[in-house]
C-alpha positions as protocol buffer text, in pm:
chain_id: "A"
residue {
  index: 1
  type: UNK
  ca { x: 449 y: 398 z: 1664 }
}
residue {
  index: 2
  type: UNK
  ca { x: 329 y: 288 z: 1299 }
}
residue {
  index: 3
  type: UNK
  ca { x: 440 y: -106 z: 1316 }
}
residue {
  index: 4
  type: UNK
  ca { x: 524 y: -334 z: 997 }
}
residue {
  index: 5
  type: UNK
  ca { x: 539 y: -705 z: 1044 }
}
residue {
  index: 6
  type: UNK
  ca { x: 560 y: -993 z: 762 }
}
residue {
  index: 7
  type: UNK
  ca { x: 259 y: -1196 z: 671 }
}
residue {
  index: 8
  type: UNK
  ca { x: 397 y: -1578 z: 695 }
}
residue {
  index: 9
  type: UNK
  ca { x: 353 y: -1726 z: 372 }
}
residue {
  index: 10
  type: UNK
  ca { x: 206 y: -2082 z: 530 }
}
residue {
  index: 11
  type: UNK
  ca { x: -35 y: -1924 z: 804 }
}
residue {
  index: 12
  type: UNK
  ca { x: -140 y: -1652 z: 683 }
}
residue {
  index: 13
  type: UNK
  ca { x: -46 y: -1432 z: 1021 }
}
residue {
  index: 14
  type: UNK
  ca { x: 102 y: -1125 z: 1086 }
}
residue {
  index: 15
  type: UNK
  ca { x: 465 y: -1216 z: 1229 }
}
residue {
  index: 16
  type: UNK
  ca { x: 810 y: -1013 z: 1318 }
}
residue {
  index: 17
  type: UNK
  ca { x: 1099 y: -1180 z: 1069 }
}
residue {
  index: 18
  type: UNK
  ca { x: 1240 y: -1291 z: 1386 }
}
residue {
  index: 19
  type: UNK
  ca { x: 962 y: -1486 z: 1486 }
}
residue {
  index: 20
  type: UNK
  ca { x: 942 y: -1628 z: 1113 }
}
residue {
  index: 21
  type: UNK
  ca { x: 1257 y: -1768 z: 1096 }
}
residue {
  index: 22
  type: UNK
  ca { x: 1253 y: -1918 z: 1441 }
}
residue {
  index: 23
  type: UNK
  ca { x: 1035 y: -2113 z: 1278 }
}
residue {
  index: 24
  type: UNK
  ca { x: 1226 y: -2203 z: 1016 }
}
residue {
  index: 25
  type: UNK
  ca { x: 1113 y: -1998 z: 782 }
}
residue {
  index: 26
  type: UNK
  ca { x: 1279 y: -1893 z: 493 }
}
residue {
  index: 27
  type: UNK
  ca { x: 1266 y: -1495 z: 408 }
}
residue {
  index: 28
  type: UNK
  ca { x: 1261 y: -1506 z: 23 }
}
residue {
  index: 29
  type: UNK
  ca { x: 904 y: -1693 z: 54 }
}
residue {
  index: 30
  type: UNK
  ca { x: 793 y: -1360 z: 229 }
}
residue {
  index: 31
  type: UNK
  ca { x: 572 y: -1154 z: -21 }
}
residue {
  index: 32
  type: UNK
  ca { x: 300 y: -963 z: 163 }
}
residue {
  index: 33
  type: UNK
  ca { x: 407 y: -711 z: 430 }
}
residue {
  index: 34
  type: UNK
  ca { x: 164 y: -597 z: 692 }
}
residue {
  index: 35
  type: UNK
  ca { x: 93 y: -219 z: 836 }
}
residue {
  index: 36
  type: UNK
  ca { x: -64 y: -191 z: 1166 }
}
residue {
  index: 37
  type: UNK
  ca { x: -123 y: 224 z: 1284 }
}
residue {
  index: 38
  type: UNK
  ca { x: -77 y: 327 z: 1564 }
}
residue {
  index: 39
  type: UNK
  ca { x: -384 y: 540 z: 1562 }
}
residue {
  index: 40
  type: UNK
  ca { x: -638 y: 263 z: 1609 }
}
residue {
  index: 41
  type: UNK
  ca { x: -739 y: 238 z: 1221 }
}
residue {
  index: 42
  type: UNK
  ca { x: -723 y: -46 z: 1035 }
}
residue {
  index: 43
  type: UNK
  ca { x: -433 y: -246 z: 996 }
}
residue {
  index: 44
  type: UNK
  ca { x: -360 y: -370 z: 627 }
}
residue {
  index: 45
  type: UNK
  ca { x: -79 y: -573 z: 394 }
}
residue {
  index: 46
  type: UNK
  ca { x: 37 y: -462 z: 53 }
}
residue {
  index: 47
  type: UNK
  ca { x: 283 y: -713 z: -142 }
}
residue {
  index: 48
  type: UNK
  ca { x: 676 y: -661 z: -176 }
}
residue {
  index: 49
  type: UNK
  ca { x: 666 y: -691 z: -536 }
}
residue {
  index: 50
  type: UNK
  ca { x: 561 y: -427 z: -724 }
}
residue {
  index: 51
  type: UNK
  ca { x: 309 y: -422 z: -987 }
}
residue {
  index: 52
  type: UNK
  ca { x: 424 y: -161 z: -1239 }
}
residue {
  index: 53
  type: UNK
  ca { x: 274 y: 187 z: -1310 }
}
residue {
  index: 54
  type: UNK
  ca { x: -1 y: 345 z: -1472 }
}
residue {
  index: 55
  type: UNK
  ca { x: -224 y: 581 z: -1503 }
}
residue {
  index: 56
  type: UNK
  ca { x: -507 y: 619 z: -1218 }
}
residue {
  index: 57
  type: UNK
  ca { x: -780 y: 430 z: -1396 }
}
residue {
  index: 58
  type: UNK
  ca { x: -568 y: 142 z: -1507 }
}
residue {
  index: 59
  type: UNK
  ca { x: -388 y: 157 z: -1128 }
}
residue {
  index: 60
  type: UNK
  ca { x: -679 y: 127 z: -948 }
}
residue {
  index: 61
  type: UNK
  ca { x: -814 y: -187 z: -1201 }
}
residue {
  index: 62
  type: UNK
  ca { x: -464 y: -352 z: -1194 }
}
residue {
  index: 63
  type: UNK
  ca { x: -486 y: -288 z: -789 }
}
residue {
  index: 64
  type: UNK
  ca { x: -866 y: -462 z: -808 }
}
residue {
  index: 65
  type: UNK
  ca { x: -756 y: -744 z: -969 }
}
residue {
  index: 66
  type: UNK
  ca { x: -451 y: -823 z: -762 }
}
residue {
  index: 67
  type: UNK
  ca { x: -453 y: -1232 z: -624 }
}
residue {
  index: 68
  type: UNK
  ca { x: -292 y: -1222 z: -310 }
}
residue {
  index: 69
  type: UNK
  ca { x: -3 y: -1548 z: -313 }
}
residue {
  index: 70
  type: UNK
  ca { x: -134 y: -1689 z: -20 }
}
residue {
  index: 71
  type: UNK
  ca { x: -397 y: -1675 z: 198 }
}
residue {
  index: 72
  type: UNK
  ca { x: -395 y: -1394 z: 449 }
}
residue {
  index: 73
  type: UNK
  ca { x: -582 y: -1391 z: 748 }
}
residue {
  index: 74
  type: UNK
  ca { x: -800 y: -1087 z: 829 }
}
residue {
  index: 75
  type: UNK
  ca { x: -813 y: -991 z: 462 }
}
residue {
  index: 76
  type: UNK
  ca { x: -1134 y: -1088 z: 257 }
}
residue {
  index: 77
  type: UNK
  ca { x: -883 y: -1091 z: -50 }
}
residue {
  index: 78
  type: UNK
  ca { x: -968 y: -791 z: -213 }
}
residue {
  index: 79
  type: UNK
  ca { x: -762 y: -512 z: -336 }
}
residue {
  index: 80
  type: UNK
  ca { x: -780 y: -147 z: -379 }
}
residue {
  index: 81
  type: UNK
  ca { x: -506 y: 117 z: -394 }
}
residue {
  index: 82
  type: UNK
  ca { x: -445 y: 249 z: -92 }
}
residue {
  index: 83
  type: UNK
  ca { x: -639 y: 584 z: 72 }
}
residue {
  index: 84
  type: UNK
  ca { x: -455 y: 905 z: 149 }
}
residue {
  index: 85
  type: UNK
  ca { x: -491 y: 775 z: 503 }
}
residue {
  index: 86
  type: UNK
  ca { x: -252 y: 444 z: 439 }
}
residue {
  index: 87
  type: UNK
  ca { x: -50 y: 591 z: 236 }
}
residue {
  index: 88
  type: UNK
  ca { x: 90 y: 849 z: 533 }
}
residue {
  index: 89
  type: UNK
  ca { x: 81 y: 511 z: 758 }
}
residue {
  index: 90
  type: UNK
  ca { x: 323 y: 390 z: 506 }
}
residue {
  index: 91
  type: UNK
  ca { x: 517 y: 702 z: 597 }
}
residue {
  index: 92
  type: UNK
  ca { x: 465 y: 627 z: 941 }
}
residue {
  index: 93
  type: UNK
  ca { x: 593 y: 266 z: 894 }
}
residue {
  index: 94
  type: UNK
  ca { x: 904 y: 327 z: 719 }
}
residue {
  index: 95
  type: UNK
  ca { x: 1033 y: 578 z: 1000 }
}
residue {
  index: 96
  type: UNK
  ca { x: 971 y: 278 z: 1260 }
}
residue {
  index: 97
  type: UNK
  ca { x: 1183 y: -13 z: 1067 }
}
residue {
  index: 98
  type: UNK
  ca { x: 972 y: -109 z: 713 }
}
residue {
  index: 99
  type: UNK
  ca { x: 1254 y: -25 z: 515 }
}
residue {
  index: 100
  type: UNK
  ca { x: 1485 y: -220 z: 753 }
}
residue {
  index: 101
  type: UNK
  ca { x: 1222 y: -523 z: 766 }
}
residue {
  index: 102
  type: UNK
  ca { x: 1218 y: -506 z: 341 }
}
residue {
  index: 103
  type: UNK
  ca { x: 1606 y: -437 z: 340 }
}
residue {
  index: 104
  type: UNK
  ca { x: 1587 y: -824 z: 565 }
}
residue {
  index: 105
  type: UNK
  ca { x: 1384 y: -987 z: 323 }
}
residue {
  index: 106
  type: UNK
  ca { x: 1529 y: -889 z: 6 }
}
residue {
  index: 107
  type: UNK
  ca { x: 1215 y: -672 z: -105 }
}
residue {
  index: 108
  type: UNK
  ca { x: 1466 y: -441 z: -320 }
}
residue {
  index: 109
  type: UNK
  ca { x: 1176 y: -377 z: -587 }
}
residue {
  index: 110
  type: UNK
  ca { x: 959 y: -232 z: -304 }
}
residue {
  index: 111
  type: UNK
  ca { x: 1234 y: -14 z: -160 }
}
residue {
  index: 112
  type: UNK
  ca { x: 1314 y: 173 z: -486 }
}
residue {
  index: 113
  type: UNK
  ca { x: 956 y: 199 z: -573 }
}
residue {
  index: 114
  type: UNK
  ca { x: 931 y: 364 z: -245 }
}
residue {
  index: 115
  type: UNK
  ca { x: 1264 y: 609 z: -278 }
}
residue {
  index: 116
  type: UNK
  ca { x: 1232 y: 698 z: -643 }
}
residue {
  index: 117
  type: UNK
  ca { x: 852 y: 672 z: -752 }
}
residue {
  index: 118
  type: UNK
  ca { x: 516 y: 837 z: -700 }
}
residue {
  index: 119
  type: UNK
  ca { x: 204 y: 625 z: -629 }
}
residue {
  index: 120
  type: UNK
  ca { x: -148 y: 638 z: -670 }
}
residue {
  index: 121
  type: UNK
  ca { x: -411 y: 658 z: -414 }
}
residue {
  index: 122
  type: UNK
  ca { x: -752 y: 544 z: -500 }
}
residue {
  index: 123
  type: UNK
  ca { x: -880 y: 898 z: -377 }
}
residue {
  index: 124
  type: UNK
  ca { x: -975 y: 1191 z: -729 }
}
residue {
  index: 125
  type: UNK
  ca { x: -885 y: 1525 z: -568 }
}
residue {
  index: 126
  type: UNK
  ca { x: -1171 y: 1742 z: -503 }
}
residue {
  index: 127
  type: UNK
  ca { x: -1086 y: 2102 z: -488 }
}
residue {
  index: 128
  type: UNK
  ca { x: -1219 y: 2268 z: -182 }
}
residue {
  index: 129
  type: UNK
  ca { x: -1532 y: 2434 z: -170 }
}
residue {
  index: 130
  type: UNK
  ca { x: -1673 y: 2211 z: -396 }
}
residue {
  index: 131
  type: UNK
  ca { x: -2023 y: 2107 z: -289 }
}
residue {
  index: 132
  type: UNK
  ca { x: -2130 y: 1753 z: -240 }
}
residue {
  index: 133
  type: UNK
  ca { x: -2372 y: 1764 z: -587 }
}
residue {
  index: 134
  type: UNK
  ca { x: -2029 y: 1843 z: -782 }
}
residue {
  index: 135
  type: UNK
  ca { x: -1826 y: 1633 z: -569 }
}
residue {
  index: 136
  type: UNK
  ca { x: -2040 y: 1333 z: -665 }
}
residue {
  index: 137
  type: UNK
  ca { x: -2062 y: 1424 z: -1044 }
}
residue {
  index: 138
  type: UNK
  ca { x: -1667 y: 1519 z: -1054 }
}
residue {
  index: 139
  type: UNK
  ca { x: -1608 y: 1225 z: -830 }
}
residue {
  index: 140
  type: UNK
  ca { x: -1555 y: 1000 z: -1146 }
}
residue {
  index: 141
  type: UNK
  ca { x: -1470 y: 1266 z: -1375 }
}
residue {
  index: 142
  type: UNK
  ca { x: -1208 y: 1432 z: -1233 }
}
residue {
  index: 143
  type: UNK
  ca { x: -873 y: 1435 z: -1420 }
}
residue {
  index: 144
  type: UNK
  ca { x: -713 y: 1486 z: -1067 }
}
residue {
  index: 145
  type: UNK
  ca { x: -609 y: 1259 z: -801 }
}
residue {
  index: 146
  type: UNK
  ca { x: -428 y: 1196 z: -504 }
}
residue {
  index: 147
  type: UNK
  ca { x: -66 y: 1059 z: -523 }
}
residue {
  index: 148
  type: UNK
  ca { x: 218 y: 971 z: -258 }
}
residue {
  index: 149
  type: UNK
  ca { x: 561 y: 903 z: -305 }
}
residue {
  index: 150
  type: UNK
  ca { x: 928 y: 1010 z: -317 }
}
residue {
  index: 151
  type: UNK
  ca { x: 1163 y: 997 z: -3 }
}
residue {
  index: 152
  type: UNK
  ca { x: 958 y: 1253 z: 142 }
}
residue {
  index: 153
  type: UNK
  ca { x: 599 y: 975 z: 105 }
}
residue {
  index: 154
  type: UNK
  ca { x: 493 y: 1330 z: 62 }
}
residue {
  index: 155
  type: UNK
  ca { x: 104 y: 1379 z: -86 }
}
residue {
  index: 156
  type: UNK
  ca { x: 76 y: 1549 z: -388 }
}
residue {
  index: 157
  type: UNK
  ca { x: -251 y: 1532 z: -665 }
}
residue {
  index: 158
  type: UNK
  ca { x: -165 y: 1523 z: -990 }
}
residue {
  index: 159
  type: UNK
  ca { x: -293 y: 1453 z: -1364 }
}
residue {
  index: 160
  type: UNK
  ca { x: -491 y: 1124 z: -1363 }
}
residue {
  index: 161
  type: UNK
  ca { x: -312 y: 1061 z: -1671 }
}
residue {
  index: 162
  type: UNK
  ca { x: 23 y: 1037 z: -1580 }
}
residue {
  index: 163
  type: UNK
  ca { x: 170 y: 676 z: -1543 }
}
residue {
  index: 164
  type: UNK
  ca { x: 258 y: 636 z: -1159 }
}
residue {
  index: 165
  type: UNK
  ca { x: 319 y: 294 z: -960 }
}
residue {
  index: 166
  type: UNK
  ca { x: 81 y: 64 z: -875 }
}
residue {
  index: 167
  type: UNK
  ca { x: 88 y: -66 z: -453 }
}
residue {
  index: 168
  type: UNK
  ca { x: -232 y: -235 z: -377 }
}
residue {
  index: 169
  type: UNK
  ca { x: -384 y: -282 z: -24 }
}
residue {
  index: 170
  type: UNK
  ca { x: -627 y: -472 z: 167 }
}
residue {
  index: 171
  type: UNK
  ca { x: -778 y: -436 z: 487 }
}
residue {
  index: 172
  type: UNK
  ca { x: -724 y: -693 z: 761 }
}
residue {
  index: 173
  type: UNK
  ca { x: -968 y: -721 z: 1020 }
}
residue {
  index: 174
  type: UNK
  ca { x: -912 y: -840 z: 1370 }
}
C-alpha cells in the first residue's frame, strides 16, 4: 500500500495530519505532501499548490526552479518533474487516502489538477526499437513525451508542445 503523509511545515518530517495537529498544528500551513511506495523505491514530496501548465520544456524548467517553502528533510531541495515511475505511485497514493489527506487540508488546487488535468513527466517518449545511438540523439529532440493525468492517472505521451500542468518532485532520502 502506496502511503501519503504531510511534510510538517516547522520540522521538516514526514507526519500523518493526525499526528500534526496533535501537535497543534494548523492544516492550512501544510504545503508539501509526501509519497512513500510501497515497492521499496524512493519516497518523495511534491507541493499542494500547483504551479500552472506548460509545455514540456518550460514544465520541466519551471519544475527545476521550484523553492520548496520550508525545509524538508531527506530532500537536497531540488526539483524535477516527476518520472513515469512516481507518477503511477501518485496513482497508487490516491487509491490509499491522498485525495482524502488533500480533501483534510484544504489542497482543492491539487485535487482538480489531479481530476481534470494532464501532467508532464520529465521522461521524452522513445518509440520502441529505437537503438541507444538514436535514443541519445532523439533524447533531447524528441517532440514526444510522457504525460499522466485525468481520473484514470492514466500514462499517455503526447506533443511536447502542448501546455499541460506543472507538479514538481523531489526525492527524499532516508
Amino acid at each position: 500500500m502506496t502511503r501519503s503523509f504531510i511534510i510538517d511545515p516547522f520540522t521538516g518530517k514526514p507526519l500523518t495530519v493526525q499526528e500534526f495537529e496533535s501537535k497543534g498544528g494548523n492544516t492550512t500551513d501544510i504545503k508539501m505532501v509526501a509519497i512513500v511506495p510501497d515497492d521499496d523505491s524512493p519516497a518523495f514530496a511534491m507541493p499542494v499548490e500547483t504551479l500552472g501548465k506548460g509545455k514540456w520544456r518550460e514544465a520541466m524548467r519551471i519544475a527545476e526552479s521550484y523553492n520548496a517553502p520550508h525545509y524538508i528533510e531527506g530532500s537536497d531541495g531540488s526539483f524535477t518533474l516527476p518520472s513515469r515511475k512516481q507518477a503511477i505511485d501518485i496513482r497508487a497514493a490516491r487509491e490509499f487516502g491522498l485525495e482524502q489527506l488533500l480533501e483534510k487540508i484544504g489542497a482543492d488546487d491539487l485535487l482538480k489538477e489531479f481530476v481534470y488535468n494532464w501532467g508532464w513527466t520529465r521522461e521524452v517518449y522513445i518509440p520502441a526499437g529505437t537503438s541507444e545511438e538514436d535514443w541519445k540523439s532523439k533524447q533531447s529532440s524528441s517532440g514526444l513525451a510522457w504525460a499522466y493525468g485525468n481520473a484514470g492517472m492514466s500514462a499517455y505521451y503526447g506533443f511536447a508542445d502542448y501546455q499541460l500542468a506543472v507538479r514538481p518532485v523531489t526525492l527524499l532520502k532516508p
